[in-house]
C-alpha positions as CSV (number, residue, x, y, z in Angstrom):
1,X,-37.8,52.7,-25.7
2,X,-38.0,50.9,-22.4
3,X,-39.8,48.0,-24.0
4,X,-37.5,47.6,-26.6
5,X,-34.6,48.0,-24.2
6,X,-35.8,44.9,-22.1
7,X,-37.1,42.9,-25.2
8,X,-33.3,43.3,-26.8
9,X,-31.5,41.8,-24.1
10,X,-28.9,44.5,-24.3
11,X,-27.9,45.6,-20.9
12,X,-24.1,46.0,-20.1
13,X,-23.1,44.2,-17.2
14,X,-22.4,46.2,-14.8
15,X,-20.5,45.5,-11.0
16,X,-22.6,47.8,-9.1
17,X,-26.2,49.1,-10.1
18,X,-27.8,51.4,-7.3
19,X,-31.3,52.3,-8.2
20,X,-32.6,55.4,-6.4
21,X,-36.0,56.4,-5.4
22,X,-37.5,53.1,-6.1
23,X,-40.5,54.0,-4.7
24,X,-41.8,55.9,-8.1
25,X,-40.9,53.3,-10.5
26,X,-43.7,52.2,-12.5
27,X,-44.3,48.6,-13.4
28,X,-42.4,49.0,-16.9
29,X,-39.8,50.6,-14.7
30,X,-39.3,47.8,-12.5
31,X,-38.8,45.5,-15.7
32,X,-36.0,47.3,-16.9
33,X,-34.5,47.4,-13.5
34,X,-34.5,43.6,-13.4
35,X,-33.2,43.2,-16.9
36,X,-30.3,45.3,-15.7
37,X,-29.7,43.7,-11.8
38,X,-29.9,40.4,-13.6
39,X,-26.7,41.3,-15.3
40,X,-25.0,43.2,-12.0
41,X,-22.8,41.5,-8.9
42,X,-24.2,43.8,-6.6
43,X,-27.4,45.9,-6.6
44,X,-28.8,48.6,-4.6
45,X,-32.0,49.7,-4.2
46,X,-32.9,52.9,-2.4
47,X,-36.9,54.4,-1.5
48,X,-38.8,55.2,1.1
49,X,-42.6,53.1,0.8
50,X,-43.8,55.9,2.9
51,X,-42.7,58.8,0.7
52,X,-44.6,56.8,-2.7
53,X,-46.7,59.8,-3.8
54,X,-46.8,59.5,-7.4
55,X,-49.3,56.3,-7.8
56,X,-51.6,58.6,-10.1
57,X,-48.1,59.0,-12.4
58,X,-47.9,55.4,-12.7
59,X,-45.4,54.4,-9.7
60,X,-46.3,51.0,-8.5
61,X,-44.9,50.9,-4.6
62,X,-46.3,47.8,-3.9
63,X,-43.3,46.4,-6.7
64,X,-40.9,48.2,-3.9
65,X,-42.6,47.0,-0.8
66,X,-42.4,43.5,-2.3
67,X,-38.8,43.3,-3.0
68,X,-36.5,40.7,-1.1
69,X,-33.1,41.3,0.0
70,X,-30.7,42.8,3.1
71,X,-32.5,45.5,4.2
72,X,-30.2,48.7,5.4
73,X,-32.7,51.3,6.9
74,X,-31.4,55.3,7.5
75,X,-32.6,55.5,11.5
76,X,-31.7,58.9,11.7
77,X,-33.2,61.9,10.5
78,X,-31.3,64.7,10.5
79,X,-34.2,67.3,9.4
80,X,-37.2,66.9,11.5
81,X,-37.5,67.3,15.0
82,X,-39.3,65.7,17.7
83,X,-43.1,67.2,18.3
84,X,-42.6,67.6,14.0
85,X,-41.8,63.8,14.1
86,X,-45.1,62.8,16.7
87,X,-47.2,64.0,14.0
88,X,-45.2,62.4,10.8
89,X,-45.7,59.0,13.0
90,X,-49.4,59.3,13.5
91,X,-49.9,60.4,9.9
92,X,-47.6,57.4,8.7
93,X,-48.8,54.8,11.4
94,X,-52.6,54.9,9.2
95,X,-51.2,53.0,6.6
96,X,-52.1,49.3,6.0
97,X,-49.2,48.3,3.4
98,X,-45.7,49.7,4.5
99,X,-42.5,48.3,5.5
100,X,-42.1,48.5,9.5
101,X,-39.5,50.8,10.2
102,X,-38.1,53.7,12.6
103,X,-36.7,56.2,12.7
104,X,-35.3,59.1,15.1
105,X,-35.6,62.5,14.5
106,X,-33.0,65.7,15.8
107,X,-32.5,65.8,19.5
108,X,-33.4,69.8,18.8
109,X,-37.6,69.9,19.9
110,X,-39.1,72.6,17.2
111,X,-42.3,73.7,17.4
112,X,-45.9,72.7,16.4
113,X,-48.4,75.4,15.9
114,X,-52.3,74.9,14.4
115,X,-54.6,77.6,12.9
116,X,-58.2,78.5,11.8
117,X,-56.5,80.9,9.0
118,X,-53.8,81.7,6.9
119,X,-53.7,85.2,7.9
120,X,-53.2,84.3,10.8
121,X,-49.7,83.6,10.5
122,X,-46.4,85.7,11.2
123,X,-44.5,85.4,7.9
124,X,-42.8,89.1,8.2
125,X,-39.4,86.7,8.6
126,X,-37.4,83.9,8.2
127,X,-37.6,80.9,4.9
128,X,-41.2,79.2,4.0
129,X,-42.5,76.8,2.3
130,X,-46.4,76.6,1.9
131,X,-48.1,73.7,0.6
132,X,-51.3,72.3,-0.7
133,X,-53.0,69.7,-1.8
134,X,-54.2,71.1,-5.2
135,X,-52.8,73.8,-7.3
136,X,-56.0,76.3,-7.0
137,X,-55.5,76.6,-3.4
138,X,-52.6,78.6,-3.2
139,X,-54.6,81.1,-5.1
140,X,-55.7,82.6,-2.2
141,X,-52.3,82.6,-0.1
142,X,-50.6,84.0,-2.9
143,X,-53.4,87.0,-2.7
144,X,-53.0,87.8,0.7
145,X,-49.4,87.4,1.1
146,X,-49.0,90.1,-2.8
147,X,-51.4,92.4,-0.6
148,X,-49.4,92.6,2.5
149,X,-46.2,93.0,0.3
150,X,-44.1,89.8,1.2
151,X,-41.5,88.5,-1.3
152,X,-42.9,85.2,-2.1
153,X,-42.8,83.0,-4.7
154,X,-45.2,80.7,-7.1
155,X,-43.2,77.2,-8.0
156,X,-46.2,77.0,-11.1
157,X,-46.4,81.1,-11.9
158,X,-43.8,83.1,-13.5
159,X,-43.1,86.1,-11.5
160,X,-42.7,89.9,-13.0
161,X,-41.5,91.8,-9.7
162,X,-37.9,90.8,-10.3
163,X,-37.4,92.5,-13.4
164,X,-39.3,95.7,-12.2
165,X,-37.1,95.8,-9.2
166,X,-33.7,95.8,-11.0
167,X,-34.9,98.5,-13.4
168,X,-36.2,100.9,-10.0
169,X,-32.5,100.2,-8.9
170,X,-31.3,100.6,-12.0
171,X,-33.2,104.0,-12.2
172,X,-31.9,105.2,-8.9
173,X,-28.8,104.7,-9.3
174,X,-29.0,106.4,-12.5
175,X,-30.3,109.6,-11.0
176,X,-27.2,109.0,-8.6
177,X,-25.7,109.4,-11.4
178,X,-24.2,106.3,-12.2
179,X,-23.6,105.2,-15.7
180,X,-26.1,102.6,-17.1
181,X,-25.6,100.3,-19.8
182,X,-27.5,99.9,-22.9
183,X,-29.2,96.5,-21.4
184,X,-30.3,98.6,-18.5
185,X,-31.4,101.9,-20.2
186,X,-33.8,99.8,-22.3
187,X,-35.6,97.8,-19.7
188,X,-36.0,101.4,-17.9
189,X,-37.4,102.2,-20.7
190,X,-39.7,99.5,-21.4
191,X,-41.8,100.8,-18.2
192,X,-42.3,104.6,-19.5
193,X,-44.6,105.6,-22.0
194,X,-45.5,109.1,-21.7
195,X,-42.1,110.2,-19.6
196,X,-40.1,108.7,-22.4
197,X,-39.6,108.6,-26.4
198,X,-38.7,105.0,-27.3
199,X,-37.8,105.9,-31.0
200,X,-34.6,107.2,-29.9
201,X,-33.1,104.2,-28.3
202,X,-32.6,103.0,-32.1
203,X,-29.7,105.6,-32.1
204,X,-27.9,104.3,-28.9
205,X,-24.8,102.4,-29.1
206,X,-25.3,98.8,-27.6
207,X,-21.5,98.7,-26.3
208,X,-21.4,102.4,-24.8
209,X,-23.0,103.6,-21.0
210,X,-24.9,106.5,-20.6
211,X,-25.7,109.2,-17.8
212,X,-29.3,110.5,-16.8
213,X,-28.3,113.8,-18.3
214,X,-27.1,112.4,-21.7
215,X,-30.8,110.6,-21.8
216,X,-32.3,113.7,-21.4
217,X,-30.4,115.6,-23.7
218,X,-30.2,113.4,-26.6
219,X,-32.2,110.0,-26.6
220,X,-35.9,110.8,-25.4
221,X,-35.8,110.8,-21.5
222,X,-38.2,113.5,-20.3
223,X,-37.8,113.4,-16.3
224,X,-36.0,112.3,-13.4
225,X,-38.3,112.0,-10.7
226,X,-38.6,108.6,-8.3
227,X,-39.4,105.4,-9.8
228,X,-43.0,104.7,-8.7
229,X,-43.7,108.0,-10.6
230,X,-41.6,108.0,-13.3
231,X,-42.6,104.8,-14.7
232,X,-45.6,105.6,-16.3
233,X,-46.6,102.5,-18.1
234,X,-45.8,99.9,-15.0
235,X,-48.9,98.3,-13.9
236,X,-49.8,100.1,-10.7
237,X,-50.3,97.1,-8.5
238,X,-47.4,95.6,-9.1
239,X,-45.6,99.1,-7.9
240,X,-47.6,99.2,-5.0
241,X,-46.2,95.6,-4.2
242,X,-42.8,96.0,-4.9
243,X,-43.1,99.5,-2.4
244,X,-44.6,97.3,0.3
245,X,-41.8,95.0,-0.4
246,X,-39.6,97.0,-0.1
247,X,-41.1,98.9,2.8
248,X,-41.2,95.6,4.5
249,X,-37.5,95.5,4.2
250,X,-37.3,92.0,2.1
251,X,-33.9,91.7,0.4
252,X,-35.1,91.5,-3.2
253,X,-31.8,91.0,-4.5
254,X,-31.8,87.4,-2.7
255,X,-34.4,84.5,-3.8
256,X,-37.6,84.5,-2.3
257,X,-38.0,83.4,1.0
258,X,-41.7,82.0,0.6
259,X,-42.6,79.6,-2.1
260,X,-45.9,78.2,-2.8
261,X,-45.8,75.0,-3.6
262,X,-48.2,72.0,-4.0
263,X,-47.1,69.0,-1.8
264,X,-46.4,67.0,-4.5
265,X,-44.1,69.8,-6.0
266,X,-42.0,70.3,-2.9
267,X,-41.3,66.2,-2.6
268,X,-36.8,66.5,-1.6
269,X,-37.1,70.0,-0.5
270,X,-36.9,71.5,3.4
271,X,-37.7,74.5,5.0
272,X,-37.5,76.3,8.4
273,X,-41.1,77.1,8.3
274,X,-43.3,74.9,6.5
275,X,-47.5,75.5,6.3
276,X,-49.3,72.6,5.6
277,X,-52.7,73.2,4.7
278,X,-55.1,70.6,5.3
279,X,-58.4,71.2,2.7
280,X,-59.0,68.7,-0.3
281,X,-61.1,69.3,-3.5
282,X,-64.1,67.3,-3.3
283,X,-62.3,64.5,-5.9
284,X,-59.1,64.4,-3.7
285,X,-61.7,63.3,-0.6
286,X,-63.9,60.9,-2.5
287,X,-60.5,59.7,-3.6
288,X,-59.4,59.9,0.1
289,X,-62.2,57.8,1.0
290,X,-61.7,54.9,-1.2
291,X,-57.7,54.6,-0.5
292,X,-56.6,56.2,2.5
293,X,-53.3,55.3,1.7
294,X,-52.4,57.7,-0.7
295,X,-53.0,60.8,1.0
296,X,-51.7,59.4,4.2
297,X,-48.4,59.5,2.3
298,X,-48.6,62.8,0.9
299,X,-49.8,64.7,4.2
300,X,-46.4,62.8,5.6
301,X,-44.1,63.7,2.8
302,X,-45.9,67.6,3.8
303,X,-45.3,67.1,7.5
304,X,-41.6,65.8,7.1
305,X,-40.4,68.8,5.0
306,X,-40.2,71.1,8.3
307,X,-36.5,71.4,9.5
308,X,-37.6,73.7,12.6
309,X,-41.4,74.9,13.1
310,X,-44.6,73.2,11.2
311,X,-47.6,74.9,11.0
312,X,-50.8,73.3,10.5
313,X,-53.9,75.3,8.9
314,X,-57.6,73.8,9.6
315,X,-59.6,73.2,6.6
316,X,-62.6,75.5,5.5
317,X,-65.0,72.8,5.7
318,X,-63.9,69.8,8.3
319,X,-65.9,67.1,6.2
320,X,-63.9,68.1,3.5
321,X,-60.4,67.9,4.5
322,X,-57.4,65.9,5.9
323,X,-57.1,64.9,9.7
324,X,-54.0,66.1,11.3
């Protein structure tokens, strides 16, 4: 479509084109950019060379460096503060083909911290966001953080707590007794087995409410003891992680305040906290190797998510990951 879009000639002319992210276009892109600004008064073109992270997609930033024209650089950050902003510079200061530019960062300090281990980080409060260079390695963090029962979540896995916690409030509040609606009394329902007969939902009304002592009496419920026990058929580790949770005192009924993300994933988001781990698959450092550039960009894209405090994990193996 793109090809046929430039090879028709068929762009409206437009008074003002602003063209955002320039950094990712691809070659193809930048065509069809042209064959529109060659029709516009005015054009503007917004990127940042230093954030181009998505070569492997395509994105040709050395089209963007090129580029001729008034330049109008943002000088002020108003995310990142100043030791976050001494390492962004020494990440970003390794690359051999960038536009010159600078940039201050908040007046507010932060904080800089650098560890052997995961674990060894306090994540018991406060937003996260904790990033890798490849997908498989947030395997692990998303282990230890399910086992000490901290409400995180996976930007590539669908999570299955959520639902289990509304129907254990659900349930509670039914053995309040509160009133629950058909919706509710079937996804409590959907975690019993042996405590429950499922046939006799079929004769519920879908627009009615019902108490715990109507259940009982007429559509299959057979107890009323506490959650954790009376769903019978929920997976047992994923109770025990939802009572940690909850033990913890996370406020499930809020998003999750730790997401697991890979760098390239969390590109336009911010966080308080941010973990940037520093290990690379054994392709990601051969490719490291012969083009420095590339991951120089994506450790500073990592580095320059942190709105307060960044913290920097070691990798396993030091000839085998990024230097920070």
């Amino acid at each position: 479509m793109i090809l046929k879009f430039i090879k028709s000639d068929k762009s409206p002319n437009f008074d003002v084109v602003f063209i955002d992210e320039a950094q990712d276009l691809s070659l193809m892109q930048w065509d069809m950019a042209k064959t529109i600004w060659n029709k516009t008064e005015d054009s503007f073109i917004a990127g940042d060379d230093d954030q181009a992270i998505f070569r492997w997609a395509g994105a040709d930033v050395d089209s963007f460096i090129a580029q001729k024209g008034l330049m109008m650089p943002l000088q002020q950050s108003h995310r990142i503060p100043a030791k976050v902003h001494n390492v962004a510079m020494g990440i970003i200061n390794k690359i051999r083909n960038r536009i010159d530019k600078t940039w201050k960062p908040k007046v507010h300090e932060g904080s800089l911290s650098r560890y052997d281990e995961f674990e060894q980080i306090d994540m018991s409060n406060g937003e996260w966001l904790v990033l890798a260079r490849t997908k498989y390695m947030l395997n692990d963090l998303e282990e230890s953080l399910y086992r000490d029962g901290r409400y995180y979540v996976n930007k590539f896995k669908r999570t299955k707590e959520k639902e289990l916690h509304y129907a254990a409030q659900d349930w509670e509040n039914l053995r309040k007794g509160q009133p629950l609606a058909y919706k509710e009394v079937e996804r409590i329902y959907s975690y019993m087995k042996d405590n429950t007969d499922k046939n006799k939902l079929k004769g519920m009304l879908k627009d009615s409410s019902y108490n715990i002592d109507t259940l009982k009496k007429d559509y299959g419920l057979k107890v009323d003891t506490p959650w954790f026990e009376a769903f019978d058929d929920a997976p047992s580790r994923d109770v025990n992680y939802l009572r940690k949770m909850r033990k913890n005192g996370e406020k499930l009924n809020e998003p999750p305040r730790i997401t697991l993300s890979t760098i390239h994933g969390a590109k336009g988001g911010e966080s308080q906290n941010v973990v940037l781990l520093t290990d690379l698959s054994e392709n990601t450092m051969k490719a490291y190797e012969r083009n420095a550039d590339d991951e120089n960009r994506l450790f500073y894209v990592g580095a320059t998510r942190t709105k307060e405090h960044l913290h920097i994990i070691s990798p396993k193996q030091e000839y085998k990951g990024y230097k920070l």
